[in-house]
N, C-alpha and C positions, 0 to 999 in steps of 0.2 A: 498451683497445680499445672501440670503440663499437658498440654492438648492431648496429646496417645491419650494419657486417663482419661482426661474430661471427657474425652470422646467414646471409650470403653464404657463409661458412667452411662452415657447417654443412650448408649444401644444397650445396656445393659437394663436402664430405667423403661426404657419404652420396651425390651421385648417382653419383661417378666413380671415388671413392678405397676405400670399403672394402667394395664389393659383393663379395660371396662368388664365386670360380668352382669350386663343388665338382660335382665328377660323381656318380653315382647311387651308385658306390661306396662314399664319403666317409661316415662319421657325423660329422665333426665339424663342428660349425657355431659360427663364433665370435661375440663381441660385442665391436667393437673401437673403437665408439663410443656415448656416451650422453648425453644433454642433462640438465641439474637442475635440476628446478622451482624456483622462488628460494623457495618456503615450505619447503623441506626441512631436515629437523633436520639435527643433525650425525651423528647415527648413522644416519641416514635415505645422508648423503651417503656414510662411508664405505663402506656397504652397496652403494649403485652404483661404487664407485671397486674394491673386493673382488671385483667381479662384471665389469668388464672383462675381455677376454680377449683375444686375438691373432685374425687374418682367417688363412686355410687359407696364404695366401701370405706370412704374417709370421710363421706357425709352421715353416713347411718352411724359412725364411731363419735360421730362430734358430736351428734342428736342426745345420745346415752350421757355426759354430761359426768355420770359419777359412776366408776370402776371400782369395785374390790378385788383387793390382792389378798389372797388367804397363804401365807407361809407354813406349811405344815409337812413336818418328815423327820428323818430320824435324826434330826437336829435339834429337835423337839425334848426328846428323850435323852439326853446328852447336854442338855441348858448351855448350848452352845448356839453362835451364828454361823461360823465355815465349819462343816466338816471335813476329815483329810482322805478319804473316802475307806480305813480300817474301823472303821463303824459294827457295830454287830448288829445284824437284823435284828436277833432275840429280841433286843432292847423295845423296839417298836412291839409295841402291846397297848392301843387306846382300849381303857374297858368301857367306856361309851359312846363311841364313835357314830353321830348322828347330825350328816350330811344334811337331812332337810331340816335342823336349827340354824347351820348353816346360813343356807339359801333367806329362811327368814329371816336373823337376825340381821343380814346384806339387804334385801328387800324392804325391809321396814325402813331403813333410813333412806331409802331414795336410790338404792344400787341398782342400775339395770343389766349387770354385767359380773361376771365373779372370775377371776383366772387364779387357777392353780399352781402350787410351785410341783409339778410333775415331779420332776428332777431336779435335785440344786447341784451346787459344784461338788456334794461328796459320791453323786454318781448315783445315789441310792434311789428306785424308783417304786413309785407311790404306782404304779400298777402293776402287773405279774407278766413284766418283759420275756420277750422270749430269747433274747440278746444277752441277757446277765442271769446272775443269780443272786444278783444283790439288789432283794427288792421285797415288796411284802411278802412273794410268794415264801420269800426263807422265812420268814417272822410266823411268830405263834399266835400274831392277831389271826382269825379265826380258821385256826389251825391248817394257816397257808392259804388259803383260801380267797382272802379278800380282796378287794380293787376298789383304792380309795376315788381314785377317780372316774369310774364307772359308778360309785355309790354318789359322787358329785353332780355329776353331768346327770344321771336320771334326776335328781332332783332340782335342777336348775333348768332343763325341760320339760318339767313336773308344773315347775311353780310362773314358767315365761318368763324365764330371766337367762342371759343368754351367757353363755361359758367360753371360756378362754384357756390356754394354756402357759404356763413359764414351763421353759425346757432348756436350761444353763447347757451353753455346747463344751463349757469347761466340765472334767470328770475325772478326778483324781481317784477313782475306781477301777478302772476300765486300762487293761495292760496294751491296749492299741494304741491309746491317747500319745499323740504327736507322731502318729503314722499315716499316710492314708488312706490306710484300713479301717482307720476309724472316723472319718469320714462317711464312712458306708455305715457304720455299726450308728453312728451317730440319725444317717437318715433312716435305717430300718426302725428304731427308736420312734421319731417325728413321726414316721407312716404308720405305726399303731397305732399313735396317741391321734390321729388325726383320719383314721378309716374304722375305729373299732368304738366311739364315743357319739355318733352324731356331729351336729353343725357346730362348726367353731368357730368364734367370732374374733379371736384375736392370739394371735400366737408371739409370745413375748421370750425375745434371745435378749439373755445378759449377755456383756460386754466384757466381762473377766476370762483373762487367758491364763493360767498359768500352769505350772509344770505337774503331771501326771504322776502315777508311781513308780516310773522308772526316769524320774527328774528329764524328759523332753516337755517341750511346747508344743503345740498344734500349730497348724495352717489351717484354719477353720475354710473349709469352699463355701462360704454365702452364698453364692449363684445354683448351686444346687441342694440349697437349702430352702432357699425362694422359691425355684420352680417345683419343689416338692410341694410346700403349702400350694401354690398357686393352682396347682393339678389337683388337687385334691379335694383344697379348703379356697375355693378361688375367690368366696365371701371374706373371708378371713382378711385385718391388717396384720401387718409384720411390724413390731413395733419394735422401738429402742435402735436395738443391732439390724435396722429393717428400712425399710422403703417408703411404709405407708406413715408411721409414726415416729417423732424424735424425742427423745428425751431432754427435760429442761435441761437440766446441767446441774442439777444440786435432788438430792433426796429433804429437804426442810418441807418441802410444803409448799413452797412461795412463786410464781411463775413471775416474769418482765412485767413492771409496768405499760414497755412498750413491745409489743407481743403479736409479731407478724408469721400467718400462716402462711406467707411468699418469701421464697426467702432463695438464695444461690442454691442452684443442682449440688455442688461439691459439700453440701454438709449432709449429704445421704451416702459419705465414700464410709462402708464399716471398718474403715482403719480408723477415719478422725472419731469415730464414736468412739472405737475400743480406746483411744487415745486419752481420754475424758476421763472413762469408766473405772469406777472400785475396782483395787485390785489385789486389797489386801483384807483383811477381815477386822470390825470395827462394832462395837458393841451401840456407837452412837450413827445420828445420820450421816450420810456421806456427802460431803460438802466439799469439790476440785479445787485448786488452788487458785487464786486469783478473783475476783466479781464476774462467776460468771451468768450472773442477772445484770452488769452491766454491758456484754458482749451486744455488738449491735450486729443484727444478724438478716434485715430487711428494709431499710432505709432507702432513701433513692442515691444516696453516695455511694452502695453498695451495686445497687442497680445499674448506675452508672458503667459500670466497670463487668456485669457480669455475663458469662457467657452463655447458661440458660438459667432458666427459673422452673422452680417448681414448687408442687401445695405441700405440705411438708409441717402439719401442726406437732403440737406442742403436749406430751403430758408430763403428769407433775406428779410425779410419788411421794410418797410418804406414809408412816406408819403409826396408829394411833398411840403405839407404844417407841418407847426410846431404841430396843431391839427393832427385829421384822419376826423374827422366830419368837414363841412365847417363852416365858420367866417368870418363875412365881415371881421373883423379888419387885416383878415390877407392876404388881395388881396393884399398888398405890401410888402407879405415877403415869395411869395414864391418861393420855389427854384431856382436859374438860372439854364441855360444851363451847365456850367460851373462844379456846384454843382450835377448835375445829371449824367454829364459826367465821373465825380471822382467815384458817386456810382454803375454808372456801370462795370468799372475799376477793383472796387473790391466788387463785388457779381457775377453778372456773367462771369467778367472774373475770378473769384476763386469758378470755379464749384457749383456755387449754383446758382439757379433761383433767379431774382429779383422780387419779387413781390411790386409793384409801386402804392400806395395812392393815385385817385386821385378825390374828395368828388366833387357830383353837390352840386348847391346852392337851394337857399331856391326856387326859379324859377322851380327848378328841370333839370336847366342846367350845364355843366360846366363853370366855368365862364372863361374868356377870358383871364385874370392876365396867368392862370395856360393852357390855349390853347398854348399861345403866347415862353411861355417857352419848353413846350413838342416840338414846331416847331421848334423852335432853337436848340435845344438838338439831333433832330434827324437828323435836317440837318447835324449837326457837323458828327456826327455817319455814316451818309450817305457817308460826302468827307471824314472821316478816313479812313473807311472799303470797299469802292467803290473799289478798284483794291491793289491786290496781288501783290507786286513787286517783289515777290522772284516766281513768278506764272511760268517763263521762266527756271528756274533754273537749272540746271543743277548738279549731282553727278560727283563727282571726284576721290571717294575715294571707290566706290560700284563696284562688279563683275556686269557682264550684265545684273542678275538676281536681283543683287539688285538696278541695274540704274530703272528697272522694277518697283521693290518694292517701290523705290524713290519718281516715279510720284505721286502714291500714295496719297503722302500727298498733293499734290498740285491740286486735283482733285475736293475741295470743296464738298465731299463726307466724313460727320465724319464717315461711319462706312464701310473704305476702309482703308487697314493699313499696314504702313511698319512693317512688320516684321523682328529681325534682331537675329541672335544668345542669348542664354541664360547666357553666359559667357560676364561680362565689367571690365571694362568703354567701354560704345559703343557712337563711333562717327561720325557722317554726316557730312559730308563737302560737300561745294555747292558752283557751280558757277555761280553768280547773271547773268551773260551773259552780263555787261556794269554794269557802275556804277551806286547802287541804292543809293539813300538817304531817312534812315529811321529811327525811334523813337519807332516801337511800336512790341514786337513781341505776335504773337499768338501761339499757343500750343494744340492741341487738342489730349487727348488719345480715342481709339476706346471703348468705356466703356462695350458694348457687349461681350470683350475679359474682363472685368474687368478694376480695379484702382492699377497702378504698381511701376509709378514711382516717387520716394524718393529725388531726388537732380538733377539737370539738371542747365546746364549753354551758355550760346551762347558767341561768340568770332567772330571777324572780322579781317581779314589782313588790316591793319592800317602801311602806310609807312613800310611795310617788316615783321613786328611783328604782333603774334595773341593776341587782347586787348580783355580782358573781359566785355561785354554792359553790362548785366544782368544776372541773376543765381536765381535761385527758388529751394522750395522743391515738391513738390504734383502740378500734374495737373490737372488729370480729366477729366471731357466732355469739359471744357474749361479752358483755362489761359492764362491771360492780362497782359503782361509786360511792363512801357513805361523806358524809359531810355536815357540818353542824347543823342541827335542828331548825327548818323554819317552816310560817305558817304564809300561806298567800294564795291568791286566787286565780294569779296571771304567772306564766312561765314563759320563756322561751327557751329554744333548742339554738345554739350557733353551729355552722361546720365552718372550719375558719381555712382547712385546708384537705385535699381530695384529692386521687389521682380517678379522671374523669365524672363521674356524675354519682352524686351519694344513692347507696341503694340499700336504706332504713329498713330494717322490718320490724322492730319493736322498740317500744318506749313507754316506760313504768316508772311511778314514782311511788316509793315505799317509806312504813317509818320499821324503822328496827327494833325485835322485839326486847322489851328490857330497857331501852333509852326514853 
C-alpha cells in the first residue's frame, strides 16, 4: 500500500473510527491505534505493538463473548438466500411473529447481543422506511402496519440484551443504486434505523457489492457511513466493512489458532475487506479461496515492517443451519450440541466473539429443531464451565507478593492480573490442594493492559515427572484448550515467550462435560 493511503487510513482512523466515547464515570482510556516511526528498533516496535489496547466500545464488545445473528426477511418466504430485489412484499405475512421468543431463545444460551438483518441485498426493509416502498409497510403482515424491528429492539430492551443492526449497503431494489444519490438514500436508511430504535450496540455492513436493477455498481462512501453511526450511535462497533471489528475470513465457525487482536492499520482499508467478501449467493457456508486461517496477520515479522498498528479483533460467523435464512428442508440438519460445542472451542476460546446464526421461520418463530439443540449445547457449557477446579489453588513457587498477585487470576475477574517481571521464561506453578481431574484449560490475558503473549505451555507432576497437557501461541481475552484427560495435584503455567511483561488475568482448569 502506498503512503497517500496509508496516510488517508490514518487520519481517516483516528478522526472517526477510534475516538473514545467515555463519560466522567469511565477510568478507562484506551490506545487502539499507533503510528511507527520508520527509525524504530525492533524492540522499540514491539513495545508499541505490547502497549496497544482496545477503545471503551471494542472492550465492552469483547466482554459479550457470544452474538446472535437473526436472518429474517422476505427471503424467508421465498426459501431462498439472495434475493434480486423484484420480491413481492405480499409474500411476507408471519402469522405468529413473536419477537420476545426471540430475545429468549438468544438469552437462554448465553447471548448477550442480537443483530438484525434490517435490510439484506434484496433491498427489502424489515421496518416501514420512509425512503422505499419496499418494506413491510407494502405487506399484509398486520395490515401494513407493523415494524419488525421496533417489535425487536423493544424486546431486547425489555429483556437487557443489547441489539444491533445488519444493513447490507448492496440493494438490488432501489433504482439509485450505483449513483450517488444513493449514497444519501442509503444514509437516510442507517439514520432511522439508528435514531428511531434506541441504543445500538453494533452496526454490521456486509461486504457484497454488486449490480443494482439497472445492471450499475456502487461507490459505497464508508467515511460517511462511519461518521453517520459515530454521531448518532457513538457506543456502537462498525463491524465487518467497519473500523471497530474484522471479519475472520471464512463463515465455518473456526477462528486462528494464532489469533492476534494487534494487527497492521491496512487490514481496516474497506476495499481489502470487500476483496474477501461473498459475492455470489451460496446455499452453504462461505469459505475464500486459499487458508485463510493460515493468513498470518500479527506476528513480529509483520511488525517488523509495519507502518502503524492497531486493535482490530476478530469475529467469527456462522449459522447453526447450513443456510443463514430459514428452510424447512433443513430442520433435520441442524447443528448438534456437539458441533456448537467444537465452534465455541475455537472462536471464542481463540479470542474472537462468536457470532451465532439463528433464522425464525416463516411463522416468524424460532423453530424448535434449532431450540432443542441451543438447550443441549448450553447445558453441556453450563456442567463444563460451572466450577473452577484449580479455583483453591495455591502458589508454590511466588514471593508473598506474588502469592497476592496469584489470586488474581482465580478471582473470575478478566480485568484483575497477575503481573510478573519483564525478563522470561516466566513460570506459575500451583497447588491443586487434592487431586483434580481435568481436560480443559482456560487462559485469559487482561486486554486493558494489551495482547502479549507469543507461546505458553501447561505441565502437570504425573507419577514424579512434569508432562506437557497442552501448549498454545496467542491468548487474548480468551483461550480454550482441551487435551487428554489427567488427574494431579501440582501444575504449572510456562510463558515461554512475551512481548514485554505477561499480564494474566484468569486461569481455570475444567473437565468437559461428557468425557
Amino acid at each position: 500500500m502506498n503512503r497517500p493511503i496509508l496516510f488517508t487510513i490514518l487520519i481517516f482512523l483516528n478522526t472517526f473510527i477510534y475516538q473514545q466515547t467515555i463519560s466522567a464515570q469511565e477510568s478507562y482510556q484506551g490506545n487502539n491505534i499507533s503510528r511507527i516511526p520508520a527509525n524504530c528498533s525492533e524492540a522499540e516496535r514491539i513495545k508499541i505493538a505490547a502497549s496497544i489496547t482496545p477503545s471503551l466500545r471494542q472492550l465492552n464488545w469483547q466482554k459479550q463473548e457470544l452474538t446472535t445473528f437473526l436472518h429474517f426477511s422476505i427471503n424467508t418466504f421465498y426459501d431462498q438466500e439472495w434475493g434480486n430485489g423484484s420480491e413481492d412484499p405480499a409474500r411476507f405475512n408471519p402469522d405468529s411473529l413473536d419477537a420476545r421468543q426471540w430475545v429468549k431463545v438468544c438469552k437462554d444460551a448465553g447471548s448477550k447481543c442480537i443483530i438484525l438483518t434490517c435490510k439484506h441485498h434484496d433491498g427489502f426493509c424489515l421496518w416501514p422506511s420512509k425512503y422505499t416502498t419496499h418494506s413491510v409497510a407494502s405487506s399484509p403482515w398486520k395490515q401494513g402496519k407493523g415494524d419488525v424491528v421496533s417489535e425487536l429492539a423493544n424486546a431486547c430492551h425489555e429483556s437487557g440484551i443489547r441489539f444491533g443492526i445488519y444493513l447490507s449497503p448492496w440493494d438490488r431494489h432501489e433504482k439509485s443504486y450505483g449513483s450517488e444519490a444513493y449514497n444519501t438514500h442509503f444514509i437516510n436508511q442507517l439514520t432511522e434505523l439508528l435514531t428511531l430504535y434506541g441504543p445500538i450496540a453494533e452496526v454490521w455492513f456486509d461486504g457484497a457489492c454488486g449490480e443494482g436493477p439497472n445492471g450499475n455498481k456502487q461507490v459505497y462512501d464508508w467515511q460517511s457511513y462511519y461518521k453517520t453511526v459515530r454521531t448518532l450511535q457513538p457506543d456502537a462497533v462498525i463491524a465487518i466493512m467497519g473500523p471497530d471489528v474484522r471479519w475472520v475470513g471464512t463463515e465455518s465457525g473456526y477462528g486462528r489458532e494464532t489469533e492476534w487482536s494487534v494487527v497492521p492499520v491496512e487490514l481496516a482499508n474497506p476495499d481489502l475487506v470487500a476483496g474477501q467478501s461473498q459475492q455470489e449467493e451460496s446455499r452453504e457456508a462461505f469459505i475464500p479461496p486459499g487458508d485463510r486461517m493460515a493468513v498470518d496477520l500479527g506476528s513480529r515479522n509483520l511488525i517488523r515492517t509495519a507502518t502503524a498498528l492497531a486493535w482490530y479483533p476478530s469475529e467469527v460467523d456462522v449459522s447453526i443451519r447450513n443456510g443463514w435464512f430459514w428452510h424447512e428442508k433443513e430442520n433435520t440438519t441442524v447443528k448438534n450440541a456437539n458441533k456448537l460445542l467444537d465452534i465455541f472451542f475455537c472462536s471464542i476460546g481463540r479470542s474472537s466473539q462468536l457470532l451465532l446464526n439463528i433464522p425464525p421461520d416463516r411463522h416468524g418463530r424460532i423453530n424448535a429443531a434449532d431450540i432443542a439443540s441451543l438447550k443441549e449445547w448450553k447445558r453441556s457449557l453450563d456442567e463444563t464451565f460451572g466450577v473452577n477446579l484449580a479455583k483453591n489453588a495455591k502458589s508454590t513457587n511466588q514471593s508473598s507478593k506474588g502469592i497476592r498477585e496469584t489470586a488474581k487470576l482465580l478471582d473470575a475477574d478478566p480485568f484483575s492480573s497477575w503481573i510478573c517481571g519483564r525478563n522470561g521464561p516466566w513460570m506459575l506453578e500451583m497447588d491443586l490442594q487434592g487431586m483434580k481431574t481435568f481436560d480443559v484449560l482456560q487462559l485469559q490475558e487482561n486486554i486493558e493492559k494489551g495482547q502479549r503473549i507469543e507461546k505458553f505451555r501447561l505441565q502437570a507432576l504425573v507419577d514424579g515427572n512434569w508432562q506437557t497437557l497442552t501448549s498454545g501461541t496467542t491468548i487474548g481475552f480468551k483461550r480454550l484448550l482441551r487435551f487428554q484427560t489427567v488427574t494431579t495435584g501440582k501444575i504449572r503455567l510456562i510463558i515461554d515467550e512475551c512481548r514485554m511483561a505477561p499480564c494474566l488475568s484468569e486461569f481455570g482448569l475444567y473437565k468437559l462435560a461428557g468425557s
